[in-house]
C-alpha positions in Angstrom: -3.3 12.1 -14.1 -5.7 15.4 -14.5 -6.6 17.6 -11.3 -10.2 16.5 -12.7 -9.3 12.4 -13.2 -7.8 12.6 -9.4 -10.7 14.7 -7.7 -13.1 11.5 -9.3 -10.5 9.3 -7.8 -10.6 10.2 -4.5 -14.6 11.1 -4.2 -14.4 7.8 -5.5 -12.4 6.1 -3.0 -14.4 8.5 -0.1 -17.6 7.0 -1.0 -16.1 3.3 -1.2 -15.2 3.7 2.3 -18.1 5.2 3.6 -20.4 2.4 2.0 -18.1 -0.1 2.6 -16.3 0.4 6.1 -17.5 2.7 8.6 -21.0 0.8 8.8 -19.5 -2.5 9.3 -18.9 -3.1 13.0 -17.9 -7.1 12.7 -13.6 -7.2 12.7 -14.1 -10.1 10.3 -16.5 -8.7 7.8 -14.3 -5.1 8.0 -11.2 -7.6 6.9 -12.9 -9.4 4.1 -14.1 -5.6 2.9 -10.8 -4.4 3.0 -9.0 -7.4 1.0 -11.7 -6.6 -1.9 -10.7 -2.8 -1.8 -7.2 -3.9 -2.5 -8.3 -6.5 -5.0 -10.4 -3.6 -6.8 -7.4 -1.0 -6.0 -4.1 -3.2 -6.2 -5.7 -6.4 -7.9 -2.9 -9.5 -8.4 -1.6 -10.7 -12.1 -3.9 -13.9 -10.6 -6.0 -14.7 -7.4 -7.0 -12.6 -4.6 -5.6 -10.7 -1.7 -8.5 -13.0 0.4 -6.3 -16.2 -0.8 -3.0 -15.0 0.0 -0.8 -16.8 3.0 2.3 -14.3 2.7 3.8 -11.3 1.2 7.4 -10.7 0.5 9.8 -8.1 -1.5 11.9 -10.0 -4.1 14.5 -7.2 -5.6 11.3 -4.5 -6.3 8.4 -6.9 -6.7 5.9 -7.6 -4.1 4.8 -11.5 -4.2 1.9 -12.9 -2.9 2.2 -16.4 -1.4 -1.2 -18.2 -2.5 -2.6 -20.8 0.0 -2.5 -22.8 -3.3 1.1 -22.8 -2.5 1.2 -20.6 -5.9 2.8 -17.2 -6.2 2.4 -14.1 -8.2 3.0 -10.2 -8.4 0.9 -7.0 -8.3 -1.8 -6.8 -12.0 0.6 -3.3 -12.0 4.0 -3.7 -10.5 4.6 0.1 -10.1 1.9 0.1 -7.3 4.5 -1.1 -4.8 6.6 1.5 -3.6 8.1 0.7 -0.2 8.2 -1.1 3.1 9.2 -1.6 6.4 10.9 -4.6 7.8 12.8 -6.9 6.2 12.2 -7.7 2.4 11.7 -11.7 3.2 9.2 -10.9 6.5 8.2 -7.0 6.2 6.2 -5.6 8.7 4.5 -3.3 6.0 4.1 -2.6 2.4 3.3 0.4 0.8 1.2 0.5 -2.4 0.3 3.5 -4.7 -2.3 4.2 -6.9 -2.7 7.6 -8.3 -2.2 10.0 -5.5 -3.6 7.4 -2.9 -1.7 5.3 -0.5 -2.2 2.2 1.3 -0.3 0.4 4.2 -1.1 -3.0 4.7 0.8 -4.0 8.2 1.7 -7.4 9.6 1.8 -8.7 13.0 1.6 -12.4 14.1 0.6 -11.3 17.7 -2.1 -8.6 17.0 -5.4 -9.0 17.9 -6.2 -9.3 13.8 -2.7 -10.6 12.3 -3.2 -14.0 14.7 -6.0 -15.1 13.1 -5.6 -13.7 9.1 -4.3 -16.0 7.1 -1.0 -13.2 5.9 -1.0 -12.0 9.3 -2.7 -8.2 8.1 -3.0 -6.6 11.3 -4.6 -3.5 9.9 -5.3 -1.7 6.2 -4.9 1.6 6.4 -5.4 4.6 3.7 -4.0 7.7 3.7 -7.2 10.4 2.6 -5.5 14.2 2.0 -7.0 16.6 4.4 -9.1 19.5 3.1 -8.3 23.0 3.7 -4.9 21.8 5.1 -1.5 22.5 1.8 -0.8 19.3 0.4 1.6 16.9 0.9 -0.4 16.3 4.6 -3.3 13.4 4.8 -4.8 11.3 7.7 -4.0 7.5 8.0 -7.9 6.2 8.1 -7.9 2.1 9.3 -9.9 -0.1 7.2 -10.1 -2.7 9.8 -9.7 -1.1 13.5 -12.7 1.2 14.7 -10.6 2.5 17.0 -7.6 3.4 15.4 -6.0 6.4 16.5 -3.7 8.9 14.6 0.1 8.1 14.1 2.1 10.3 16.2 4.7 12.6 14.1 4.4 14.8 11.3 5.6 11.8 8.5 5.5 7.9 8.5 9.2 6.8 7.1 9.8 3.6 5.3 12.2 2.3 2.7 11.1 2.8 -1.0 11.8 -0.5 -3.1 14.7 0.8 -4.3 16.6 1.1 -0.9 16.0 5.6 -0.1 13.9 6.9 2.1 9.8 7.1 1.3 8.0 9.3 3.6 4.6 10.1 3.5 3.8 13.7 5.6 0.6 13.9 7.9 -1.3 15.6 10.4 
C-alpha cells in the first residue's frame, strides 16, 4: 500500500472512531458500533459480526459460528493473523487490515462478554502514535470508556502459523 493510500486509511479509521465511539456513552450501543466497524473493516464471506455466537481457529482460518447455527470465514482470509488461547476457545484474535490492527477479546465473566452473544469483552484498535518512530501505537477500546493502557512495551500472541506475533506499544 502507498505512504499516501495508508495516511487516507488511518485519517479514515481516526474519524470513524471519533464519529462513531467516543460520543456514545451506552455499553450496548458502543458494542453494536463496534461489530459494524468490523463488519465494514473485517466483513465475513456471509452474515455479520452482530449474528455471530462463536469464533474459533481451524488450521489458519478464523470461523464465525452463526446463531443460524451456520458458519463461515473472514470476506479476506489474510486478515487473521494471530491469537491467544486455545484455537477451539481463544481468548483473542488478531485481525489486520493495512497497517491497522484489531483485538477482539473474549471473556464469559466480564462485565460485557456475559451478556454478548460471542462473549466479546472488548474491541480494541491499535492507532500509531504521532511524533513517536514506528513500530509503537496505543491500544484505543471500542467498547470500555475506561480502558486503560496495557502494561509492557509489546502485546505477544501466537500468529496463525504457530511463531510469535507481537505488536510493540507505548
Amino acid at each position: 500500500m502507498s505512504t499516501q493510500a495508508s495516511a487516507t486509511a488511518t485519517q479514515n479509521l481516526n474519524r470513524f472512531i471519533g464519529e462513531q465511539f467516543v460520543a456514545t456513552t451506552n455499553p450496548q450501543d458502543r458494542s453494536t458500533n463496534a461489530k459494524d466497524f468490523l463488519d465494514a473493516q473485517f466483513p465475513l464471506a456471509e452474515g455479520s459480526h452482530q449474528d455471530v455466537s462463536s469464533y474459533v481457529v481451524y488450521y489458519t482460518h478464523l470461523l464465525a459460528f452463526l446463531k443460524d447455527g451456520s458458519q463461515c470465514g473472514l470476506q479476506n482470509p489474510c486478515q487473521f493473523v494471530a491469537l491467544t488461547g486455545h484455537k477451539s476457545e481463544p481468548t483473542s484474535v488478531v485481525l489486520k487490515n493495512n497497517d491497522t490492527h484489531v483485538e477482539i477479546s473474549f471473556d464469559r465473566q466480564g462485565q460485557m462478554g456475559t451478556t454478548d452473544q460471542a462473549n466479546i469483552e472488548d474491541i480494541q484498535v491499535a492507532i500509531p502514535i504521532k511524533n513517536l518512530p514506528t513500530p509503537y501505537k496505543q491500544w484505543i477500546s471500542l467498547i470500555h470508556t475506561g480502558c486503560q493502557p496495557t502494561e509492557g512495551n509489546c502485546k505477544v500472541f501466537t500468529a496463525k502459523d504457530g511463531s510469535d506475533y507481537a505488536l510493540h506499544q507505548r
